[in-house]
OpenMM code with the backbone's topology and positions (N, CA, C; nanometers):
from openmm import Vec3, app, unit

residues = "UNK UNK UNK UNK UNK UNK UNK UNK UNK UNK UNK UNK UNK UNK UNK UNK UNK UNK UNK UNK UNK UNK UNK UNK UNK UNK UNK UNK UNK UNK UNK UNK UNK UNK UNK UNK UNK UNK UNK UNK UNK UNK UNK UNK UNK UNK UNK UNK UNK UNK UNK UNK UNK UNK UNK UNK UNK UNK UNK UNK UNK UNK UNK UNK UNK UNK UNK UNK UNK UNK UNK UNK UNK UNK UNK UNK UNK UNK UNK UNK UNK UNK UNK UNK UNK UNK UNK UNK UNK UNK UNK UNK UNK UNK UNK UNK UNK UNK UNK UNK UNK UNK UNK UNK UNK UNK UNK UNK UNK UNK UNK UNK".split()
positions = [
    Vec3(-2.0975, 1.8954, 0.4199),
    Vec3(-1.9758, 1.8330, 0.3705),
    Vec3(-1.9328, 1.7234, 0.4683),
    Vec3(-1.9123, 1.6080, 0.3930),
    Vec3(-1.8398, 1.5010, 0.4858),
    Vec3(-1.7350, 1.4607, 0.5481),
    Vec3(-1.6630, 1.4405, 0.6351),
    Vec3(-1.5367, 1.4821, 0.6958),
    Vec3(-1.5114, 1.3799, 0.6578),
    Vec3(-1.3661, 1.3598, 0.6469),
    Vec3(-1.3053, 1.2376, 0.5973),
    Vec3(-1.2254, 1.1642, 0.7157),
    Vec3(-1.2625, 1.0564, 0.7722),
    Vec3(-1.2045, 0.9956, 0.8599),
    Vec3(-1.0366, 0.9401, 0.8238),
    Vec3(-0.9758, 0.9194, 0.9160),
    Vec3(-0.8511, 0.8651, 0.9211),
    Vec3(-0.8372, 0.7717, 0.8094),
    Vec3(-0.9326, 0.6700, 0.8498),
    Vec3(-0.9192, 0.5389, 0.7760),
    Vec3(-0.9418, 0.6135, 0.6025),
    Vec3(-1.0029, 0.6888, 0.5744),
    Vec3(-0.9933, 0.7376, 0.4256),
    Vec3(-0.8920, 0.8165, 0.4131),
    Vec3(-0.8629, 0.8643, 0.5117),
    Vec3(-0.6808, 0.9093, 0.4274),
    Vec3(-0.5573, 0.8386, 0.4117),
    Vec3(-0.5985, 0.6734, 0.4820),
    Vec3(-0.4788, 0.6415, 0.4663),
    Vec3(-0.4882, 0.5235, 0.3404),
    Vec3(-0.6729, 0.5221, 0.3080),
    Vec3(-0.6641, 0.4323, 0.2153),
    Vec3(-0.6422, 0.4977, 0.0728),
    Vec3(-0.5787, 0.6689, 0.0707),
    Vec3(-0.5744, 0.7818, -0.0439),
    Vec3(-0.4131, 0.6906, -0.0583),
    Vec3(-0.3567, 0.6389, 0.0141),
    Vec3(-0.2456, 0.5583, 0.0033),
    Vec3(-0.2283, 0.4923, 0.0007),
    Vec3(-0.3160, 0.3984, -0.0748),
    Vec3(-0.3273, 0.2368, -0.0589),
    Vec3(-0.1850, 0.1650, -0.1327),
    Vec3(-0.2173, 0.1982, -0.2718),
    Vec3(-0.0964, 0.1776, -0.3722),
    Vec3(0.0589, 0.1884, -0.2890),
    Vec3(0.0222, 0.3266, -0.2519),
    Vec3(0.2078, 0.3245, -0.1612),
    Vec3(0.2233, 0.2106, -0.0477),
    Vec3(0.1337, 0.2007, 0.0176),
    Vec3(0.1405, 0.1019, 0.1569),
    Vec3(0.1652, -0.0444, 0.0912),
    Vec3(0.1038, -0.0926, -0.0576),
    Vec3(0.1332, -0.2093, -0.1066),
    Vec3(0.2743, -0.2109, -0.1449),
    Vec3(0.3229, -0.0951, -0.2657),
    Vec3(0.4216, -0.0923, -0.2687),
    Vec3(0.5675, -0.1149, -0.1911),
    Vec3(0.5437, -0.0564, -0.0361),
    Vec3(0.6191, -0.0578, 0.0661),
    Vec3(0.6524, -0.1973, 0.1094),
    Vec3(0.5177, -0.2681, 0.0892),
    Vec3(0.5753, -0.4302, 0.2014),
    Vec3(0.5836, -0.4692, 0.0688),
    Vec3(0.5466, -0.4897, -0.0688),
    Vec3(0.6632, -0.5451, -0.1571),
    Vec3(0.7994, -0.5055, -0.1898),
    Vec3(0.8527, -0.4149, -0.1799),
    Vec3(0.9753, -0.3463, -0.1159),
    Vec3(1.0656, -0.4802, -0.0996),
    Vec3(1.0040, -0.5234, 0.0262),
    Vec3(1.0546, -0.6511, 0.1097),
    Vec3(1.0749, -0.7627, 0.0421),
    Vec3(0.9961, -0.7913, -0.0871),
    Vec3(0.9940, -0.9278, -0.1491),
    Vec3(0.8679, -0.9227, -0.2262),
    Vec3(0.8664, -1.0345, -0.2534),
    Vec3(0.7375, -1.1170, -0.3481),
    Vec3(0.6259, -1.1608, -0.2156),
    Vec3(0.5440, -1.1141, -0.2901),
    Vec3(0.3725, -1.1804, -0.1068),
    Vec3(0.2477, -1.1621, -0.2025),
    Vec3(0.2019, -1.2565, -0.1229),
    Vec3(0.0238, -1.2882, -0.1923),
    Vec3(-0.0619, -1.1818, -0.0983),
    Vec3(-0.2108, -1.1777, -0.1881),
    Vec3(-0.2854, -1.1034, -0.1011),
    Vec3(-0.3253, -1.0706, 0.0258),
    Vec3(-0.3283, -1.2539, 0.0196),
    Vec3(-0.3731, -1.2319, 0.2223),
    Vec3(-0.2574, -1.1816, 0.2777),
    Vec3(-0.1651, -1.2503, 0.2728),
    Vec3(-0.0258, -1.2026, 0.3324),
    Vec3(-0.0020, -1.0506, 0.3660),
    Vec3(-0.0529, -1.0000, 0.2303),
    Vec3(-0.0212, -0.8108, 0.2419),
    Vec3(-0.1410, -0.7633, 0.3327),
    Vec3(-0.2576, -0.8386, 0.3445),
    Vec3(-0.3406, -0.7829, 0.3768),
    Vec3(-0.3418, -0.7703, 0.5371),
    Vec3(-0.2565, -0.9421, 0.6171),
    Vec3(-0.1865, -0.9938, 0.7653),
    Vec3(-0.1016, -0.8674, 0.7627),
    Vec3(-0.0163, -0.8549, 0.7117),
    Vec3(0.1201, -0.7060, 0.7193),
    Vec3(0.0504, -0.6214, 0.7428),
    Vec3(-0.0274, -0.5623, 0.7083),
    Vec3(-0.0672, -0.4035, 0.7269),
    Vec3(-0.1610, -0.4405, 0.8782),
    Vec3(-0.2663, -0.5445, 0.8957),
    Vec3(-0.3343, -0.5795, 1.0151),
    Vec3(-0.1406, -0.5909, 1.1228),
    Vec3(-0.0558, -0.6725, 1.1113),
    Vec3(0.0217, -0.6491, 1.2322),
    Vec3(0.0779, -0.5085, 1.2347),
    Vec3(0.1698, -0.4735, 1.1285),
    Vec3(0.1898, -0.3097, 1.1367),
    Vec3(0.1284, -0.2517, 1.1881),
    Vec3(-0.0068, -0.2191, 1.1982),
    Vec3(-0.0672, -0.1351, 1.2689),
    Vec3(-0.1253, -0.1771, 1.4201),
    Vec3(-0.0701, -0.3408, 1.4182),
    Vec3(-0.1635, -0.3179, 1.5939),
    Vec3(-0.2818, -0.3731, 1.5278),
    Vec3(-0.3486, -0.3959, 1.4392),
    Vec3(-0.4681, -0.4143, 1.4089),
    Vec3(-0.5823, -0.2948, 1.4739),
    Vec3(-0.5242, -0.1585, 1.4445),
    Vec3(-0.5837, -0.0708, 1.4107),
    Vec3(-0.6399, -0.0002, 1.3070),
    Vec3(-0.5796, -0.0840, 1.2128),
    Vec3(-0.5991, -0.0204, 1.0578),
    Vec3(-0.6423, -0.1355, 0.9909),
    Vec3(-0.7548, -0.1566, 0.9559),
    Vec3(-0.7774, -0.2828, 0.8343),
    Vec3(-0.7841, -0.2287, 0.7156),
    Vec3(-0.7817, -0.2799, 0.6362),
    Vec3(-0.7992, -0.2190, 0.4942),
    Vec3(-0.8474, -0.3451, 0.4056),
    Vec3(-0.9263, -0.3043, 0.3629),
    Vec3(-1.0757, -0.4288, 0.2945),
    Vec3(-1.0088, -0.4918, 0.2035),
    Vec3(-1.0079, -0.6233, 0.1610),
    Vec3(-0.9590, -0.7088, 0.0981),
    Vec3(-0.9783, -0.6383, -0.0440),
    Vec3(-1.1024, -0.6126, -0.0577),
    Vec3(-1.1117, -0.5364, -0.2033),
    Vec3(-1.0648, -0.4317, -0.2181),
    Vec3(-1.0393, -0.3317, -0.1660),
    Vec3(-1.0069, -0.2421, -0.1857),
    Vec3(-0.7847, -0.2599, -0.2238),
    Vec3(-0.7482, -0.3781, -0.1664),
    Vec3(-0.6367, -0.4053, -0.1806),
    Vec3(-0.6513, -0.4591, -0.3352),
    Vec3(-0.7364, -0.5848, -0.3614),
    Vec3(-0.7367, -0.6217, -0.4891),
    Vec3(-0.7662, -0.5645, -0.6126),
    Vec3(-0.7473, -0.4339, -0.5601),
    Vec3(-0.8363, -0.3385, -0.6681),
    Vec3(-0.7256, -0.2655, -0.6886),
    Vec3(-0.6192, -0.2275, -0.5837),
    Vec3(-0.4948, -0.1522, -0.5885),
    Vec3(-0.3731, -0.2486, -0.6564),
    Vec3(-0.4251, -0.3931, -0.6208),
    Vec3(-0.3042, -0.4475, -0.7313),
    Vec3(-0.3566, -0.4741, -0.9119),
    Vec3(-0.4434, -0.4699, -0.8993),
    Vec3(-0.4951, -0.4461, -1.0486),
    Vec3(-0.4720, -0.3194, -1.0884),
    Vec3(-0.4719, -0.1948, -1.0785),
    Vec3(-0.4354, -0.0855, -1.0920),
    Vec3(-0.2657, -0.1044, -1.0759),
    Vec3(-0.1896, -0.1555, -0.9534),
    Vec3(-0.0626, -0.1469, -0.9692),
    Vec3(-0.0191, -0.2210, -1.1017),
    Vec3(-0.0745, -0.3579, -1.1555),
    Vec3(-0.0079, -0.4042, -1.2461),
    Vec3(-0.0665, -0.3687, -1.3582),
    Vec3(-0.1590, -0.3054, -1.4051),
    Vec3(-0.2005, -0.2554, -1.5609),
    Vec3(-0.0934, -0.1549, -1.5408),
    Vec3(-0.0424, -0.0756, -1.4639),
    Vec3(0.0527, 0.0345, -1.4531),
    Vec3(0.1858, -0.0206, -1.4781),
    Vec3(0.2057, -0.1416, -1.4745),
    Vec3(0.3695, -0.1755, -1.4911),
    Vec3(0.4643, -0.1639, -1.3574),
    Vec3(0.3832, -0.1330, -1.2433),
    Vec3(0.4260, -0.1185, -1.1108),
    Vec3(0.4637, -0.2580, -1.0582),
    Vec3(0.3805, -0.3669, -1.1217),
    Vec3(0.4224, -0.4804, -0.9613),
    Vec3(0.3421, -0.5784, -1.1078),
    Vec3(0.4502, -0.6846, -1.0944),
    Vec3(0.4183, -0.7691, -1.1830),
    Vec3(0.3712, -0.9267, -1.0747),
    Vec3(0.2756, -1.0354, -1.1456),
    Vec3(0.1934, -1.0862, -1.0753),
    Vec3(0.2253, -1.2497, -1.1620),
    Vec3(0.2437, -1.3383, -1.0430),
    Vec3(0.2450, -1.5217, -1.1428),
    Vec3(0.1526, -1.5902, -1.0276),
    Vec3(0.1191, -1.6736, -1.0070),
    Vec3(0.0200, -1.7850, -0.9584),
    Vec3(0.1495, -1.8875, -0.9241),
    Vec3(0.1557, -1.9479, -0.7990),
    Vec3(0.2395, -2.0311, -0.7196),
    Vec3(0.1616, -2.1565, -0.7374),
    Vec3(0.2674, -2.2450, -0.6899),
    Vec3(0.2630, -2.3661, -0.6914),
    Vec3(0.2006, -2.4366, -0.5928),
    Vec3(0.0783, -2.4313, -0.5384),
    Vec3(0.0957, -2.4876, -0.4216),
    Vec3(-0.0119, -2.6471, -0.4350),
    Vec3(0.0615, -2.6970, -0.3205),
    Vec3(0.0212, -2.8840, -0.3599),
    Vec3(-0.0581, -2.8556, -0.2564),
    Vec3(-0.1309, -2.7872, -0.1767),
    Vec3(-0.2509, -2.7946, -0.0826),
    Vec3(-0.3478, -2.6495, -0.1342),
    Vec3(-0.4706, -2.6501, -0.1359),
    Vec3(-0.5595, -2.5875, -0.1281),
    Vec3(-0.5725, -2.4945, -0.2625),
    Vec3(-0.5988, -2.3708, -0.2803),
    Vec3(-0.5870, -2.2818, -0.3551),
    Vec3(-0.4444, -2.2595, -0.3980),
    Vec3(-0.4174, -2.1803, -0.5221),
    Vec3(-0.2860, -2.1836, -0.6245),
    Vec3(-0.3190, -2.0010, -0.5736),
    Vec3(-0.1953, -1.9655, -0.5034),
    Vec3(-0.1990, -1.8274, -0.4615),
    Vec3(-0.1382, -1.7053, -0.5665),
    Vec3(-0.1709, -1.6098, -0.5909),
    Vec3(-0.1387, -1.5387, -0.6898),
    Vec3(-0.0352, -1.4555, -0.6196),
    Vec3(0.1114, -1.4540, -0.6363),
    Vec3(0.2075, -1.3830, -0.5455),
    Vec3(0.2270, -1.2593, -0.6360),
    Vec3(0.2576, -1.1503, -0.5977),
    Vec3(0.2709, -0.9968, -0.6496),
    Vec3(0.4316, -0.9783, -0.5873),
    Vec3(0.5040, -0.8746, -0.6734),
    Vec3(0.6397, -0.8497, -0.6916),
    Vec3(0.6582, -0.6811, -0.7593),
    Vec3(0.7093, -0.6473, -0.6632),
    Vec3(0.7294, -0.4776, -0.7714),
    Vec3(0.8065, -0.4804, -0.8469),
    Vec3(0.8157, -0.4030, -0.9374),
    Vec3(0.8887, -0.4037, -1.0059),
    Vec3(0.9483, -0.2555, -1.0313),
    Vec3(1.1019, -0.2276, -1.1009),
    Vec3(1.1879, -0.0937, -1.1052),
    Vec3(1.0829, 0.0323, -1.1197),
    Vec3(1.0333, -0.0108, -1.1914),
    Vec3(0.9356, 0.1257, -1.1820),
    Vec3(0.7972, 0.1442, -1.0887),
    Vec3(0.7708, 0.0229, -1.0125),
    Vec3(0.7458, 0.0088, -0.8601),
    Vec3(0.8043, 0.0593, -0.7731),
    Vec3(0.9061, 0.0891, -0.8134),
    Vec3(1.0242, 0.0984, -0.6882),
    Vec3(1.0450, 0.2482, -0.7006),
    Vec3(1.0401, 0.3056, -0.8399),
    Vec3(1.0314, 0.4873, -0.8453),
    Vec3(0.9026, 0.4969, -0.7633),
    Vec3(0.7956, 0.4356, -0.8009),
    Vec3(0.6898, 0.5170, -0.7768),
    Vec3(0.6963, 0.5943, -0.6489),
    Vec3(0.7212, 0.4258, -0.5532),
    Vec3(0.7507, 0.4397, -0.4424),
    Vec3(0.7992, 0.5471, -0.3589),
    Vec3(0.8992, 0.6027, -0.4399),
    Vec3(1.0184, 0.6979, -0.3968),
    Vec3(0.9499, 0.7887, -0.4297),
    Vec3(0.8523, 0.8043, -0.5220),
    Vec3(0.8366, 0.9555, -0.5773),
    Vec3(0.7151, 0.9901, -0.4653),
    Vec3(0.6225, 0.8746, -0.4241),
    Vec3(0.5081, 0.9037, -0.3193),
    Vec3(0.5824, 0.9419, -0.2210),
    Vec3(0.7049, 0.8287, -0.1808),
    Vec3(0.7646, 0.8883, -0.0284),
    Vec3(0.8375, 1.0185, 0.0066),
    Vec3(0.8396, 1.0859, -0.1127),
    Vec3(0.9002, 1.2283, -0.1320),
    Vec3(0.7773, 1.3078, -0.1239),
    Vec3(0.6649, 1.2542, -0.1976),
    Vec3(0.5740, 1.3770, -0.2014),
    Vec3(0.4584, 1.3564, -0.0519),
    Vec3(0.5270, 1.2534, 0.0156),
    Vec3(0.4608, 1.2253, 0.1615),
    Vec3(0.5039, 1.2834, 0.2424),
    Vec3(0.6784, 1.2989, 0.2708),
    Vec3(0.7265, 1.3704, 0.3315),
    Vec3(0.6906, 1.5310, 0.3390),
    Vec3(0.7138, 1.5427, 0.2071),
    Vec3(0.6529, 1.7113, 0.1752),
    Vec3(0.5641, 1.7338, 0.2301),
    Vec3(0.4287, 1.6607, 0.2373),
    Vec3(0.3272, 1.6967, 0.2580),
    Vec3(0.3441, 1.6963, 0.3924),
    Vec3(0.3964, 1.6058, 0.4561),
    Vec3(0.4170, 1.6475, 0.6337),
    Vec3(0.4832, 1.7359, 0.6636),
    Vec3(0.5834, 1.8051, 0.6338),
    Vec3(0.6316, 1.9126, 0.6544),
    Vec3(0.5570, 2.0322, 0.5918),
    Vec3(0.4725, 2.0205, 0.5356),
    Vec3(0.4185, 2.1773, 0.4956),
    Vec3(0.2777, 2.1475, 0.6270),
    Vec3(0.1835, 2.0066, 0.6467),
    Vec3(0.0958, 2.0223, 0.7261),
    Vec3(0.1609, 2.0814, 0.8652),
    Vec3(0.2661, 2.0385, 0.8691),
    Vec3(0.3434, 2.0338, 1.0287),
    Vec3(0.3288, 2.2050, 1.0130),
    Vec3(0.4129, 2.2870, 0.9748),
    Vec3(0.4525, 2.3844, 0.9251),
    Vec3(0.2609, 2.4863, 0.9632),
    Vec3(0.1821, 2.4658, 0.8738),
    Vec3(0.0692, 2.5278, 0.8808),
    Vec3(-0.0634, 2.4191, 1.0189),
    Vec3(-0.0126, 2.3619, 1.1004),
    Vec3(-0.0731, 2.3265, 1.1917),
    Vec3(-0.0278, 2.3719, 1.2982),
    Vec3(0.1001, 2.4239, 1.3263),
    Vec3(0.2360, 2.4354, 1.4163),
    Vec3(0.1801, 2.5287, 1.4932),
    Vec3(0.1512, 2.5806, 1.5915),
    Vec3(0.0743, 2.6478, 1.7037),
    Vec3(0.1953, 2.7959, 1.7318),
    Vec3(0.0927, 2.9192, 1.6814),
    Vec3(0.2106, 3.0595, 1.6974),
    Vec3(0.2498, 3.0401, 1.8384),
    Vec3(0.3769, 3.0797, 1.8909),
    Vec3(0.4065, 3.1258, 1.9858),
    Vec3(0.3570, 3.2546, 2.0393),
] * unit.nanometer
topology = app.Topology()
chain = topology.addChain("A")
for resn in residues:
    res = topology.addResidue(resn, chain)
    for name in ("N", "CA", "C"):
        topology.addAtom(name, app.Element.getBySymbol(name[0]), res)
């Protein structure tokens, strides 16, 4: 059996971690992809695809709605935006995240 490294449990949360820095506003891919590289120190990367794959899944879901910007230099950037029921999801992962740390805490917690 294969152990699952760090980096695969935190990409079991990809969707929430996008959700979170749109929270903040409207941001294009690279942008979300710079946020999570400074957040972490650039300890945590998380593969461009694997992000573009979580906002296609967020928006067939009705989570985070998506328009193409204006821009007068280079590429026309596709900016992403959550939306109200982005914003439950959110809440409902960060509830069932919490939980889950308090029951690991709880059954990792060393007997006295």
């Amino acid at each position: 059996m294969a152990l699952k490294t760090p980096s695969d449990m935190l990409r079991g949360h990809t969707d929430t971690i996008v959700l979170a820095i749109l929270r903040k506003g409207y941001s294009y891919g690279y942008e979300i992809h710079k946020s999570i590289m400074e957040k972490t120190q650039n300890q945590f990367e998380m593969k461009e695809a694997t992000l573009y794959s979580s906002y296609r899944r967020l928006e067939e879901g009705g989570y985070i709605t998506s328009y193409c910007g204006d821009e007068s230099q280079g590429e026309r950037r596709k900016y992403y935006k959550i939306t109200e029921k982005g914003r439950e999801l959110y809440r409902q992962n960060e509830e069932d995240w919490e939980f889950s740390q308090r029951i690991l805490n709880k059954l990792l917690e060393e007997e006295l």
